[in-house]
N, C-alpha and C positions, 0 to 999 in steps of 0.2 A: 523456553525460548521459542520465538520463531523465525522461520526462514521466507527472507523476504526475498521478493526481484521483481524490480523495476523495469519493463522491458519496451521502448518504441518500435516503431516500424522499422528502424537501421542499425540499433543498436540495442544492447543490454547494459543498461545503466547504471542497476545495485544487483546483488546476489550477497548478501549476507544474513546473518543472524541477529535478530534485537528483539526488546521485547514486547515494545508496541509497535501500532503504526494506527493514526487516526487519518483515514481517507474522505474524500467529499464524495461521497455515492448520491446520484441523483435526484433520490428520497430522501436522500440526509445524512450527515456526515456520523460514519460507526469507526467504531473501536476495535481490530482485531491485537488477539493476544496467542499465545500456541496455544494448540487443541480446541479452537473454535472448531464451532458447525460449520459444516459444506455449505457452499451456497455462490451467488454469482452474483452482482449488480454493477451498473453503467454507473460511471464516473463523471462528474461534472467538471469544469472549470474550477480551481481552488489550488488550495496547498493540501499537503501531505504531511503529516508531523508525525519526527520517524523520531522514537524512542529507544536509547540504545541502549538502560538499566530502568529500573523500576526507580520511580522518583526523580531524573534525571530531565534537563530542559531538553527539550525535542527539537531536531532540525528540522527544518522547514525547506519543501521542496514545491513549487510550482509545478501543476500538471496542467494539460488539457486537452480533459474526455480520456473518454476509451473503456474499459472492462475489467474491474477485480474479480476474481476467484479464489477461493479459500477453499481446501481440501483440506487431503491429509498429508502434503510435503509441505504447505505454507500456506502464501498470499502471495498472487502473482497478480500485479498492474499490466495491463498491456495500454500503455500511453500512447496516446495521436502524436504527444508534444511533451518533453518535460524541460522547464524552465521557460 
């Protein structure tokens, strides 16, 4: 699994657990899953398609902009804007 959280400027959005989340990162939309590599990239305008089991239809969330981070507790969005 991974831990995900969705965070803007005023609020925290999501903090939960699932197992994907495909993001629109500025150079192109990637795939994180648990135990990815560390790494940081700027987010574009797009949706967010959050996976809550393996094989499962993904919800879809509206962002825009801001900065993912994947370490080693998750994937943390910091959103300008979500929805």
């Amino acid at each position: 699994m991974l831990h995900f959280e969705l965070v803007t400027p005023t609020a925290l959005v999501r903090s939960e657990d699932v197992y994907m989340v495909s993001v629109p990162g500025s150079e192109g939309d990637f795939g994180v899953l648990g135990g990815h590599a560390p790494f940081m990239s700027t987010v574009k305008a797009g949706e967010l398609l959050i996976y809550k089991s393996a094989g499962a239809d993904p919800e879809k969330l509206s962002i825009e902009g801001g900065f993912a981070e994947v370490n080693e507790a998750g994937l943390t969005i910091l959103a300008e804007k979500v929805g």
